[in-house]
N, C-alpha and C positions, 0 to 999 in steps of 0.2 A: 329727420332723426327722431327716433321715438323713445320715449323714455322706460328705462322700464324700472321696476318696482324696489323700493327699498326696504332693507332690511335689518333689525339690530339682534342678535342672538345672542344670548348668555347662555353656558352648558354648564354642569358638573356632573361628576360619577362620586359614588361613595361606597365605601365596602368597608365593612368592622364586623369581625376581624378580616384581615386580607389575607390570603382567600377567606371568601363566606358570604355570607347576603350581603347584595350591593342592590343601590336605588341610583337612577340616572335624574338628570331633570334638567326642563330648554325650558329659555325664557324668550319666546319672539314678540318682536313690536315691527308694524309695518301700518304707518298711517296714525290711524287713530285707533286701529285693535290690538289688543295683547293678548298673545294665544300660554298658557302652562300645558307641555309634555311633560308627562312622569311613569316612570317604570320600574319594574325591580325582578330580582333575579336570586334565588336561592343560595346559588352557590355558583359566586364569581370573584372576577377581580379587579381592584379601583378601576386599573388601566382598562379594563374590557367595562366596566360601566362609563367611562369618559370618551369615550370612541363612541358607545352607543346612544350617547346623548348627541353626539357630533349628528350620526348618522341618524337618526330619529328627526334631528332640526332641521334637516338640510333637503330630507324625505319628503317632511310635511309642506314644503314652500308647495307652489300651485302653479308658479310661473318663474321663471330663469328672472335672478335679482341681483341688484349688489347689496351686499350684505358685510358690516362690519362685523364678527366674529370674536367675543371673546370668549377665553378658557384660561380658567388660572392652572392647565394640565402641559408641563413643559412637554412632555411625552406626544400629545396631539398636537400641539402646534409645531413642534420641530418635525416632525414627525411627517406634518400634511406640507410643510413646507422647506425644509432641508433632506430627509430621507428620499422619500417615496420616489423623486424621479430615479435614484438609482436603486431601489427594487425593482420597479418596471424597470431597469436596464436586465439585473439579476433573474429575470422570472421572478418577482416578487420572495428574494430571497437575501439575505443577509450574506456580507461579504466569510462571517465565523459561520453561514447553514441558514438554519431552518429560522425562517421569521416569526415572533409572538403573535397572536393574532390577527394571524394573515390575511383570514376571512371578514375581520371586520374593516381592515384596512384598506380591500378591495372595495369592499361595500361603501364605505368613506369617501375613496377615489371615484367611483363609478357618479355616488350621490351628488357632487362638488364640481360635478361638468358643466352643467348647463349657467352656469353662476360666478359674478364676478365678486372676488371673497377678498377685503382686507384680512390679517390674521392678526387679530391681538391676544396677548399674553399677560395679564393682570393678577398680582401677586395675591394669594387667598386669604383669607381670615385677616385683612388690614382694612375695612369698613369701608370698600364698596359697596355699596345698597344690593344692585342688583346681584352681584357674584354673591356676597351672602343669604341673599333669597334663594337662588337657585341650588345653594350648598344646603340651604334648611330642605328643602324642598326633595332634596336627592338621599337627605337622611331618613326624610318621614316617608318615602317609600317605600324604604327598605325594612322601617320600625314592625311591620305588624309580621315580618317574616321572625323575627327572632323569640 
């Protein structure tokens, strides 16, 4: 049996005002290295910057991990983990239509295959170290758009 590589992610998206310029930002640790992702976007929305923090984290690994996963985004966690089998039943479609962010949602799914993913859900702005890092982190990306 071989082991394969572990992984801890913290994500956030941020958008002020929403819609309007949002910044994302992944906190990985694997080992003894810590990698910061940061990104930002003119004109978006929390939801579609917390998806693409998901999906930016998951892009960057190098090799198929388990990886415990938090997001204080009920939106992605439920989302990766109660939704989505039945969009893939719907054609990636909501039982009321047309899905939010369908595209990044795919991108999410497609990201998250090769990887064995705890999903945690940790409440924001109650002084986690890391989930407040990566919340600072997802604001100053976005700071020099406004």
């Amino acid at each position: 049996m071989t082991d394969i590589p572990y992984a801890i992610i913290y994500t956030d998206g941020a958008c002020d005002p929403n819609p309007g310029p949002g910044g994302w930002a992944v906190l990985l640790r694997s080992g003894k290295t810590e990698k910061i992702l940061t990104g930002s976007n003119p004109h978006t929305t929390n939801n579609q910057m917390e998806l693409t923090a998901a999906i930016q984290a998951f892009q960057s690994l190098k090799f198929p991990c388990r990886v415990d996963f938090f997001t204080d985004s009920e939106y992605v966690r439920r989302g990766i983990t109660e939704w989505i089998p039945n969009w893939r039943v719907r054609n990636w479609r909501r039982k009321s239509g047309a899905l939010a962010n369908v595209d990044l949602w795919q991108k999410l799914d497609a990201a998250i295959q090769p990887h064995q993913i705890k999903w945690h859900w940790v409440r924001g702005h109650t002084g986690n170290p890391d989930n407040q890092r990566v919340d600072e982190l997802a604001r100053r990306a976005f700071r020099h758009l406004k």
